[in-house]
N, C-alpha and C positions, 0 to 999 in steps of 0.2 A: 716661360715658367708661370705667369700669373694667370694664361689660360687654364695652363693643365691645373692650379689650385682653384681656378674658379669653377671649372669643371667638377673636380672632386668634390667641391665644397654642394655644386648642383645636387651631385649625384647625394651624399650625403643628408643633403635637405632634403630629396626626392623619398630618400630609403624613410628616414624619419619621419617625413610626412605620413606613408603610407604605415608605417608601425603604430603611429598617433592613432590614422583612421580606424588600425584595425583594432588597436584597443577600445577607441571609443566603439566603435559594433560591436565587439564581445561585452561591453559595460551595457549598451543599448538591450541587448538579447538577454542578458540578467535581469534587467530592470524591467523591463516592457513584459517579455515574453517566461520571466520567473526560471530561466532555464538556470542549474542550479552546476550539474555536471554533467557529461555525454561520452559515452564510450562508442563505438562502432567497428567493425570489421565486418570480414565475411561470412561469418557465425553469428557472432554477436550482436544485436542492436540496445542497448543500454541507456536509461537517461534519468534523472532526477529532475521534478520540475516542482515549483509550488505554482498552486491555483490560487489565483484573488478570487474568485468567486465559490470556489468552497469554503475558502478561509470565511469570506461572507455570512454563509449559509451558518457555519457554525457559530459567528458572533451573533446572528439572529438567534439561534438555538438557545443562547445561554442568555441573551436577553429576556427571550419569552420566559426565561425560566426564574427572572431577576438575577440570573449570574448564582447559582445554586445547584449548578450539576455537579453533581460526580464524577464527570469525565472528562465534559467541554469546561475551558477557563476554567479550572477546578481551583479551587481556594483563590477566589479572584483576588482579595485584596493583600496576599500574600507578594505578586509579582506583577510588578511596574507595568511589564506590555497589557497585562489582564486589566491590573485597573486604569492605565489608559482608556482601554475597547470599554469598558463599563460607564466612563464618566463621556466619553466621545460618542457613545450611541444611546444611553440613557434616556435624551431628550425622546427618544423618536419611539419609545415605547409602546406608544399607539396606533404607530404606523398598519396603513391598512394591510398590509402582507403580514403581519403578527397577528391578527384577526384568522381564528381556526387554525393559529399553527400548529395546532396539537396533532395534527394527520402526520405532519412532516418530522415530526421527534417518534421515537419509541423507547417505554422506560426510561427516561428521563434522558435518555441521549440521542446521538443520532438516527435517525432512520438508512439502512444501505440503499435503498430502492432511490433518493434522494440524489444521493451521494455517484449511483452509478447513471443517474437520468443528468445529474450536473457535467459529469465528465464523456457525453454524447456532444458537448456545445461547446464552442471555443473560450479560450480562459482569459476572458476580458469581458468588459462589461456590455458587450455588440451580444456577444451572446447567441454566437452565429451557430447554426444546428449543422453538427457534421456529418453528423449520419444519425440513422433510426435507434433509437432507442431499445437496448437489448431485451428480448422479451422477456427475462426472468427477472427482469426488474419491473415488470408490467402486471405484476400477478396483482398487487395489493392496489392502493390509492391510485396507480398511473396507468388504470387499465384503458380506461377511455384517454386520446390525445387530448383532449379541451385542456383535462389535468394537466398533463403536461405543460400545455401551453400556459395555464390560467399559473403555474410556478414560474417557471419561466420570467414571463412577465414580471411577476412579483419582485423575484430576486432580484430584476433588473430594476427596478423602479427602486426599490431599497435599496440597494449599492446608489444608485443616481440621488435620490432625495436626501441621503444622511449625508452626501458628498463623501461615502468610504474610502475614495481613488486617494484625497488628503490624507486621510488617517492611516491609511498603506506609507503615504510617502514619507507621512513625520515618524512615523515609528516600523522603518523597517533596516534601525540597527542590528536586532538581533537575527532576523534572516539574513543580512551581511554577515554576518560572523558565523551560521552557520553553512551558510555558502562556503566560507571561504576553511573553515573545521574542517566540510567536509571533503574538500579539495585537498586538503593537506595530507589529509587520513588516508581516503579511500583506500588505494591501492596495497595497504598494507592487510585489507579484510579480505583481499582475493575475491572478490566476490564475484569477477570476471571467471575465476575458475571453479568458484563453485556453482555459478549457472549452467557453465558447460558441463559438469561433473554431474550433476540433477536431470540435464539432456540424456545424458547417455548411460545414466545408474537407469535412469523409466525407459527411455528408448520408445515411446510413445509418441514423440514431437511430430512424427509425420504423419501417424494413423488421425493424430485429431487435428494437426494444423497445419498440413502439406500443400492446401492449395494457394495458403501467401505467408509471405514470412512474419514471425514474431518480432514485437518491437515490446523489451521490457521494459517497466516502468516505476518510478516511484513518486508518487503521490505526496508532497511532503507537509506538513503542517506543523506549526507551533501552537497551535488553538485545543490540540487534543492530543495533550504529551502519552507516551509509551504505549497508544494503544495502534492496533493494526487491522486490517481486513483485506481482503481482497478481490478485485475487481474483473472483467476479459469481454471483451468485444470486438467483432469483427469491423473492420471498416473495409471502403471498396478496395486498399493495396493491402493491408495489412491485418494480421491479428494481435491485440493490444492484451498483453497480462500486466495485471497493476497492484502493486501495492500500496496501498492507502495507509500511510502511519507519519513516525514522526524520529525525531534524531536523539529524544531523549533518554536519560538512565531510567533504570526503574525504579525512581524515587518520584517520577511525573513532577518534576521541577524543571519550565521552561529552560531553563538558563542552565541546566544540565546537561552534556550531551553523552555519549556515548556511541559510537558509530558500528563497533560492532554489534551493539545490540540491537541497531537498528538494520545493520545487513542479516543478522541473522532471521529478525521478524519477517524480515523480505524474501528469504529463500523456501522458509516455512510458508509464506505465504502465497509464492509462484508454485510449491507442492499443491495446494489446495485446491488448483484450476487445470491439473491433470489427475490426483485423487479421487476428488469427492464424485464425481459422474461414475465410474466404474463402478467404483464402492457403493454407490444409490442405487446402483442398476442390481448387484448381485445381492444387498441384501432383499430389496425388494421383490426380488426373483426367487431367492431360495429359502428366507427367513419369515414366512407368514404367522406363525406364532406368537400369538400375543403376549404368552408370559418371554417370551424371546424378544420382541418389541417396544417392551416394556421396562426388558431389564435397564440395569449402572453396571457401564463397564467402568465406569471412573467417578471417583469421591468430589469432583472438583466443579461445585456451584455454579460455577460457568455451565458448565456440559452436562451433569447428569440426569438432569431433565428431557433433554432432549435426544431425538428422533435416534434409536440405535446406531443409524449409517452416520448421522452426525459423532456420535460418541465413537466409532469404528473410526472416520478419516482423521479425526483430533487425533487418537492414538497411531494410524500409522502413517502419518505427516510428521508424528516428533519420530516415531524410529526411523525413516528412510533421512529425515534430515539427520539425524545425528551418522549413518552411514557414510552419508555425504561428508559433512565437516570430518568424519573419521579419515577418508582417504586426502581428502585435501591439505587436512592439519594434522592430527592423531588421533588415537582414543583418549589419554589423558585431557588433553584440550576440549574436544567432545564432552567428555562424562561432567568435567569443572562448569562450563561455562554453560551446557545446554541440559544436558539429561540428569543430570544430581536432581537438579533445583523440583524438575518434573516428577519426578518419584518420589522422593521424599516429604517435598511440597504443593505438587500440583495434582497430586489426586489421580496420579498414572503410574498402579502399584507393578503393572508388569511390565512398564515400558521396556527394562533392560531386558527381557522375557524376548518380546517381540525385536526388539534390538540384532540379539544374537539368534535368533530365527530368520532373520531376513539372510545369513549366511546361506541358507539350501538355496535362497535366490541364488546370490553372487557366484555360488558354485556348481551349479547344473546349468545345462545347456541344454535342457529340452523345457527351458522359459524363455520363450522368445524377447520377452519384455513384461515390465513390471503386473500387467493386466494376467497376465496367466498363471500369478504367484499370489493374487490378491486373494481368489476364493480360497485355498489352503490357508492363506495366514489370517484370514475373515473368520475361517470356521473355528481353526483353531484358537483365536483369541475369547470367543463365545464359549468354546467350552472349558475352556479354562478358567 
């Protein structure tokens, strides 16, 4: 009898041990490696990670700026992490990598070409290069490698000299908390089924990324609430779609979160790395008109300055997404939480227009895929 209990009790201690270990690994791969959530199957590859060294990049950003952006640490002395990072890097305002940082910001926030040249190199302060650097993010400041290298360097030397890795570690309460938000939440945004639903509404996954599989991504930061962009790079296994944003409401108050507004920034912004290439090829192809090139298709500050095929994918990235959440949630759900806000307030007077056009898509069958329905709803959004 006192075998077989000291046996179970082995066994017991054996199982528990191994639970401990594996908890601490899963706590280890949070902490080290920022890994946040991870989904996977044989369709799907899904993950949420935060970078220390973007997060970096951006607390440079608003230093060189005295902590006065608009966008990064915005109202720094409003919220405790913000002015933490202000009173904890302050000293180092000299520092020689702040020296010409003006190449590395644009309009007073981030530069993208930065931000996609950071996420080529692993997310630790080793700063190890994974692969080449995507060429469209090579047009401006990183045309020549040196540049590269000569950032690079920098970042790493500023993350090493301010001792950042400390400042990550006494203040990363609130990434524990939304770490764990977003764990609690997630699956109630579907967001696994509006990736798949976004696959097969374009049905383009394979014409542009058939020869390795996708691995989606999110990008997550506390440094530059509510806003979003997005990312895509090939590596030698994989192709990498990224959204770059953050967990918060649209109030841009750290300490706020919202998660679906944050999924939805993310599907909007996986739209825009199957999009905007088609849409650049046909306006560029069949819209040579400069009073045509020149027009506003949309009221909204952001956008209406810019390049037609920019103002074209804005607009048929919010209709195809709201089709999306249409099938997956409803139209009521849709029109409240995504397309209201856009029409009425965001300078996209005919989004429901384009909305309910995108129907001859869903219901003819001589469009193969999203690409052969663009020109028709291209043209006609211009002449309308």
């Amino acid at each position: 009898m006192f075998k077989k209990i000291l046996v179970l009790l082995i066994c017991f201690l054996s199982i528990f041990s191994i639970s401990c270990a594996d908890f601490k690994a899963r706590d280890k791969i949070n902490l080290d490696q920022q890994l946040i959530y991870k989904y996977e199957d044989k369709d799907i590859n899904y993950k949420i990670i935060n970078n220390e060294m973007v997060d970096t990049y951006l607390i440079a950003t608003a230093l060189y700026m005295d902590f006065k952006s608009d966008t990064v640490l915005l109202n720094t002395d409003e919220h405790l992490i913000y002015k933490n990072a202000k009173e904890f890097f302050t000293p180092f305002k000299n520092h020689e990598f702040l020296k010409n940082f003006d190449k590395y910001i644009y309009n007073k926030d981030i530069n993208g070409d930065v931000i996609g040249v950071i996420l080529s190199y692993s997310n630790d302060n080793n700063l190890e290069k994974l692969h080449d650097v995507d060429s469209k993010y090579r047009n401006g400041i990183f045309k020549d490698q040196r540049e590269i290298d000569l950032f690079i360097e920098g970042l790493k030397s500023f993350y090493e000299d301010t001792n950042a890795k400390k400042y990550f570690e006494d203040n990363n309460e609130l990434l524990l908390t939304a770490n764990a938000y977003i764990n609690d939440n997630i699956k109630n945004t579907k967001v696994i089924k509006l990736i798949k639903t976004m696959e097969e509404y374009l049905n383009t996954k394979d014409k542009y990324y058939k020869d390795k599989k996708i691995e989606y991504e999110v990008v997550l930061t506390l440094y530059r609430p509510s806003m979003a962009s997005f990312y895509s790079y090939s590596t030698k296994d994989t192709n990498k779609i990224i959204n770059f944003g953050s967990v918060n409401d649209f109030t841009r108050n750290p300490y706020k979160f919202d998660i679906n507004y944050m999924v939805e920034n993310t599907i909007h912004e996986y739209l825009h790395s199957y999009i905007n290439k088609p849409v650049y090829d046909i306006t560029i192809k069949n819209y040579v008109n400069d009073d045509i090139r020149n027009m506003d298709l949309t009221t909204n500050n952001m956008y209406k300055n810019m390049p037609i095929y920019r103002q074209l994918d804005e607009y048929l990235v919010r209709a195809i997404e709201g089709r999306i959440y249409t099938k997956v949630f409803d139209k009521e759900y849709t029109f409240n939480r995504i397309l209201d806000k856009e029409i009425k307030y965001g300078g996209f007077d005919s989004l429901e227009y384009v909305y309910n056009y995108l129907l001859n898509y869903e219901n003819k069958d001589e469009f193969k895929d999203i690409d052969d329905f663009l020109p028709q709803i291209i043209d006609i959004l211009i002449k309308k």
